[in-house]
Each structure stands twice: as C-alpha cells, then as structure tokens.
C-alpha positions in Angstrom: -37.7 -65.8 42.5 -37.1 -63.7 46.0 -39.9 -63.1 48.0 -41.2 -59.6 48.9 -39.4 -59.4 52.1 -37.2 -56.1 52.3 -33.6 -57.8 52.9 -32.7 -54.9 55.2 -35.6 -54.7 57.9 -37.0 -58.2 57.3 -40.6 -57.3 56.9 -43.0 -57.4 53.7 -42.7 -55.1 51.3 -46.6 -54.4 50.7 -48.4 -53.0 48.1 -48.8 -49.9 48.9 -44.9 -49.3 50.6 -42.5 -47.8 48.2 -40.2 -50.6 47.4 -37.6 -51.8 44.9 -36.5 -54.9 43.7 -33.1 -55.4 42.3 -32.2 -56.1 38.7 -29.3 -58.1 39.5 -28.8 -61.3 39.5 -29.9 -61.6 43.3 -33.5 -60.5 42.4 -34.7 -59.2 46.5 -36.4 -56.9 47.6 -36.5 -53.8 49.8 -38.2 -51.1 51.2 -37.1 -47.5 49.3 -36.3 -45.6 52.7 -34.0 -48.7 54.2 -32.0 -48.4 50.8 -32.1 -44.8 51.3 -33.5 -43.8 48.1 -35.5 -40.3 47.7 -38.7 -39.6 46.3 -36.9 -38.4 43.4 -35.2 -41.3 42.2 -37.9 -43.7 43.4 -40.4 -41.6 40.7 -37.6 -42.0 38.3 -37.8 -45.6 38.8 -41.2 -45.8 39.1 -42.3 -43.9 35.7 -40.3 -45.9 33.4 -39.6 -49.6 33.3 -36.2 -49.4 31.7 -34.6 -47.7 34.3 -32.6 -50.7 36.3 -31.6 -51.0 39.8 -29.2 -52.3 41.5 -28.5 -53.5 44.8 -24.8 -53.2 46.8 -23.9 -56.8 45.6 -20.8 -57.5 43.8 -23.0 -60.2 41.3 -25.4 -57.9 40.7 -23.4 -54.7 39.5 -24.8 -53.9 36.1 -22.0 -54.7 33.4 -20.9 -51.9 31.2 -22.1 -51.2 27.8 -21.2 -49.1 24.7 -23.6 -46.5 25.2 -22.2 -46.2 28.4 -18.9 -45.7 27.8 -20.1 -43.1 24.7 -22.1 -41.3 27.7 -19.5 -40.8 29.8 -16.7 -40.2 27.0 -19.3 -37.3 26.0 -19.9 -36.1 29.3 -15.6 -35.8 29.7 -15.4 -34.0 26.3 -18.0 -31.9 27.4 -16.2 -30.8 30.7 -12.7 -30.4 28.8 -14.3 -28.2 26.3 -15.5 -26.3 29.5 -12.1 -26.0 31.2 -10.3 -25.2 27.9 -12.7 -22.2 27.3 -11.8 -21.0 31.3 -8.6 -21.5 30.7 -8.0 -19.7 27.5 -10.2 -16.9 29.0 -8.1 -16.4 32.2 -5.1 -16.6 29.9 -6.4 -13.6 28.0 -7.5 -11.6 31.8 -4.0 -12.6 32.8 -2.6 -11.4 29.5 -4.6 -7.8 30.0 -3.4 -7.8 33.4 -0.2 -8.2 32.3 -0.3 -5.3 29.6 -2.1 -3.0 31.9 0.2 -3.3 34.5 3.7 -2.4 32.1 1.4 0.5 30.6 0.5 1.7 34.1 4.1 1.3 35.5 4.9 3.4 32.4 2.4 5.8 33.3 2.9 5.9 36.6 6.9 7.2 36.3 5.8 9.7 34.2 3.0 10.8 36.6 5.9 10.7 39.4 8.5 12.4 37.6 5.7 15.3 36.7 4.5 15.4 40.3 7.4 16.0 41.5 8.2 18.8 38.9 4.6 20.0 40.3 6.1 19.9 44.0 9.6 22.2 42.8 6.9 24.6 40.9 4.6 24.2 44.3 7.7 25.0 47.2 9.1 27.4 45.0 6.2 29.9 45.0 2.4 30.5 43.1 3.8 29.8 39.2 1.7 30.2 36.2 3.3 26.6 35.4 1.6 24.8 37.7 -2.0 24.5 36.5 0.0 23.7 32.5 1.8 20.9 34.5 -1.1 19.2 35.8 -2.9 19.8 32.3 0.0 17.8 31.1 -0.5 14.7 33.6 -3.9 14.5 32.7 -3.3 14.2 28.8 -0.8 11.6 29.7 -3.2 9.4 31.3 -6.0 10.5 28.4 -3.9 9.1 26.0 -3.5 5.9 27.0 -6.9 5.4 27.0 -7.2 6.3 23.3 -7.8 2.8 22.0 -10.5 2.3 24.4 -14.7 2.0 24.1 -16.9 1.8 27.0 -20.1 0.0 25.9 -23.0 -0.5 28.0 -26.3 -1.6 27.9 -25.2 -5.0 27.5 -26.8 -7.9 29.7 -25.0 -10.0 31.3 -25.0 -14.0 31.1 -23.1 -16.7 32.5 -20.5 -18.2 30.6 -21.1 -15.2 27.9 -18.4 -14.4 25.1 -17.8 -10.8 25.3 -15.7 -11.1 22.3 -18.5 -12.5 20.2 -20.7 -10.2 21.6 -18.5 -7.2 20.2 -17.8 -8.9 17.0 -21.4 -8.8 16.4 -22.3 -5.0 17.5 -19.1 -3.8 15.0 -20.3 -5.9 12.4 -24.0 -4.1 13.1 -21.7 -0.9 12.6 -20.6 -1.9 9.3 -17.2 -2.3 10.0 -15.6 -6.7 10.2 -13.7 -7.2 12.8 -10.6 -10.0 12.4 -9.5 -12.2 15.9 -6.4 -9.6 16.2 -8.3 -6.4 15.9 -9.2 -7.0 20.0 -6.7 -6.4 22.4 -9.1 -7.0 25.2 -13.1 -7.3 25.7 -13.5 -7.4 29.8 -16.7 -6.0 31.7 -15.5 -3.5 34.0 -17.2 -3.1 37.4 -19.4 0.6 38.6 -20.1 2.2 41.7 -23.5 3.5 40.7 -25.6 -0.1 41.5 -26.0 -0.9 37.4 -27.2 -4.1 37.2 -25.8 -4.6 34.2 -21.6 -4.0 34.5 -20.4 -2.0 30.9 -17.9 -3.5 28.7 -14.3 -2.2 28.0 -12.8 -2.7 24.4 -9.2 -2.4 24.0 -8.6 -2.2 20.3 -4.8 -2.5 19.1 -5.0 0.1 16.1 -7.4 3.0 16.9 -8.6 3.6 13.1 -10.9 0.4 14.1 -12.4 1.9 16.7 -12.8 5.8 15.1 -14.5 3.6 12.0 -16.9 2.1 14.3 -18.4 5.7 15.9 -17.6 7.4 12.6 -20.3 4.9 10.7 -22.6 5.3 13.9 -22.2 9.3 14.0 -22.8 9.3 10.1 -25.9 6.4 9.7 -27.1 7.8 12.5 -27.7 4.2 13.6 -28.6 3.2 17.5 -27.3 -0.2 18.1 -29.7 -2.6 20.6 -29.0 -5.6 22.5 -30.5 -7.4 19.4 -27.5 -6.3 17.6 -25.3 -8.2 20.1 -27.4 -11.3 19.7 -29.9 -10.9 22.5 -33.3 -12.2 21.7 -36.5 -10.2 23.1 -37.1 -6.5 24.4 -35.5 -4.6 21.9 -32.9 -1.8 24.5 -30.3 0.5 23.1 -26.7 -0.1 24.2 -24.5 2.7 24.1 -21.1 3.3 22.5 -18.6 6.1 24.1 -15.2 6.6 24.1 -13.3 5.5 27.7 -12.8 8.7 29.4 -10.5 9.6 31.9 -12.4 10.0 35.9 -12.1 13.9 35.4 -13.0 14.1 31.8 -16.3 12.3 32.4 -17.3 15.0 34.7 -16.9 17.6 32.3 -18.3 15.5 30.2 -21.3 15.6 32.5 -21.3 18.8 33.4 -21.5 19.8 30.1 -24.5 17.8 29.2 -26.5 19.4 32.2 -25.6 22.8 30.4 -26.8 21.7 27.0 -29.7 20.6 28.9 -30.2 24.0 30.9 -29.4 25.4 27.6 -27.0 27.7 28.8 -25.1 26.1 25.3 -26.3 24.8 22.2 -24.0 21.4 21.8 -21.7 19.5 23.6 -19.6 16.3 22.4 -16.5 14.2 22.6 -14.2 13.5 19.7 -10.8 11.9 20.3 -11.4 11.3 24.1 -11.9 15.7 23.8 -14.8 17.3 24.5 -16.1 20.2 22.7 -19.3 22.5 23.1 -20.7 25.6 21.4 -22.6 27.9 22.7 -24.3 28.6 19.9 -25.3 27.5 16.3 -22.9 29.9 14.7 -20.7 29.6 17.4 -16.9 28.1 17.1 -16.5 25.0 18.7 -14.4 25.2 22.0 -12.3 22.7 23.6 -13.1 21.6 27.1 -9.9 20.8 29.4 -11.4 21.8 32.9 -13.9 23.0 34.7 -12.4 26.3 34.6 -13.6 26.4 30.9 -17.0 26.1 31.7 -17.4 28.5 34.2 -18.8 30.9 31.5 -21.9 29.1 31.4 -22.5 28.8 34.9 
C-alpha cells in the first residue's frame, strides 16, 4: 500500500487537502491541484465511490469493458444520427436554392424582356401602355408565389423540424399532408425586429394549400402554437398567403381603411386582394394604390 505522499510535490497529502489516490495498479497518491484536477471533477470523484481514477501510468490505464464500448458505440450513433439529419436538411436548403434560383432566372428574363418593352413605351413618349406593362410584371412575379403560405407566430427552437411542425398545423386544419405534398418549409428572415422569424411553405400542387385556408375560412378555426406541438401559453399563429413586397402594402393599406372605416371589408383570395365599401357593395379588385385612392 503507497503512502500519502503526493508523488508530484513530495509532501503529505493531509486530511483536509483535496487529494486522489489512483485506482491503478500503482495505488499513490497526490494532491488534486498538482494533477490538475478542478473542483468539478474532484466533487464528481468525491460524491460517489465508483467513480475510478487513474493516474498517467501505462499499468494503471483502466482496461476496457463492454459497457464501455456500448457507451461510446451509443454516443457515435448518436452523433451520425445528428449529422445525417444536417445533412439531409442542407440537402433540402440546397435543393430550394436550387429551384429558386431556375424559377427566378425564369422570372428574371421575363422581367428584362418587359422592362425593356417599358423603356421603348418610356423614350417613345407618355403611353397609356406603360402603367398595363408594369401591371403585367407585377402579376408575373405574383404568380410565382401562388403555391406559397407565410406562417407566423411560430417559435423558434434549436434543431426544430419545420416540416413536422407544418404537418401538424394542416393536420389541425383538417386536411393530411403526405412527405411529397412540401416542396419546401424554410423560416424566412424580417426587417421589423420579430423575434420569432415566419415560416415559408412551398407546396407543389396549390389545391393543398387553398384546402388548408378554405377549412380555416369556413370552421372559422384559429390555429395556436399548441396546434404545432408547442406546450404552454396557448398564442395564435397566423396563416396568409405569400404576397408579393407591393401587394402587402395594399394589403396594409387597406386594412387601415377598414379600420378608419372609410370601407366595410377588405381580404386576399388567390394572392388578390379585394374590398368593399359597403355591405351591399360589389366586391373590387385591388391592383394598386391608385385604386384605393377613393377612400382616401
């Protein structure tokens, strides 16, 4: 049996020093701080009498056991599970990406090709065409959006599944979503300091997405974050279809009439937005500014 002489300084290791004795074969001991143990580890040690240590000696290295081969097989599954899931999910971002980018080099030659119908019509004199031209680039860009939700009021959470998440609030909606319904689920980022960024749903057929706000518009059902499988304060997430920059600020505009009531209703159907100015009223189509200038 050693003595209680630290085998690094050479003095005793007294009763009340924080010392450690090693498990191994060698059985010396040594003061804590010239092993260079925290005060951590040492009240790991210290609380329970089956944790071993071990000093630097090659005699006294614990020899492997099952358990700690399964511990350390776990602990790799564990992190491949973890890399698969980021890989598979930066497969799908690089797969939007990639989509997004043919659709808005698509978009962008027929922007080009109508700009530069809008710069003949511009040179050439004041034309009636002009403002029907730019109406027309605008509906372009609308239109590809058609498939498109924005959802907010969604927390956010590390390492969350967007996908699940969405699965969850559809199925709240009354309407099953299958794994090739979602072209993308992606949060996408605001300038207005949100805490919480909103989420962007690409479906691939657009009857999915109509069913989901045609059973919310009929039920008259507000979803909640409990819907999307978030425990606690119960706090209504939103469902809107993905407007185009401009036709969110008619959007806007027209809900600060409805709430001046200078008009009775306002609303978007099919990425357009309608108002009426009264109950009896027709409904009218909103494509600019210029259209609610009646109001005013």
């Amino acid at each position: 049996m050693a003595s209680n002489v630290c085998s690094v300084c050479g003095t005793k290791v007294k009763r009340t020093d924080k010392g450690v004795v090693c498990d191994g074969p060698c059985e010396r001991w040594f003061h804590a701080a010239c092993k260079n143990i925290t005060d951590e580890h040492y009240k790991v040690l210290a609380t329970n009498l089956k944790n071993e240590w071990f000093c630097e000696r090659d005699d006294c290295a614990p020899a492997p056991n099952l358990q700690t081969f399964e511990r350390k097989f776990d602990q790799l599954l564990a992190k491949l599970s973890d890399m698969d899931k980021k890989h598979r999910e930066f497969t799908e971002l690089l797969q939007f990406f990639s989509d997004s980018y043919d659709e808005m080099k698509k978009e962008f030659e027929k922007m080009k090709k109508l700009k530069d119908d809008l710069n003949v019509l511009t040179n050439s004199g004041p034309c009636a065409h002009t403002e029907d031209v730019a109406r027309e680039m605008e509906e372009n860009r609308q239109y590809s959006m058609l498939n498109n939700l924005k959802i907010s009021g969604i927390p956010e959470r590390q390492n969350e599944d967007v996908h699940q998440v969405m699965a969850g609030l559809a199925n709240a909606a009354g309407v099953s979503l299958e794994s090739g319904d979602l072209d993308a689920v992606h949060r996408t980022p605001t300038h207005n300091g949100n805490s919480h960024r909103p989420n962007g749903v690409k479906f691939v057929c657009r009857w999915k997405k109509d069913l989901i706000l045609r059973n919310l518009r009929e039920q008259k059902k507000r979803l909640t974050t409990t819907d999307a499988g978030f425990p606690g304060e119960l706090t209504p997430v939103y469902f809107n279809e993905h407007l185009t920059p401009q036709r969110e600020g008619l959007a806007r505009r027209a809900r600060e009439l409805r709430k001046a009531v200078r008009i009775k209703y306002t609303w978007v159907r099919g990425c357009r937005i309608f108002v009426k100015e009264k109950e009896e009223s027709p409904p009218v189509r909103i494509s600019s500014m210029r259209d609610l200038e009646r109001w005013n």
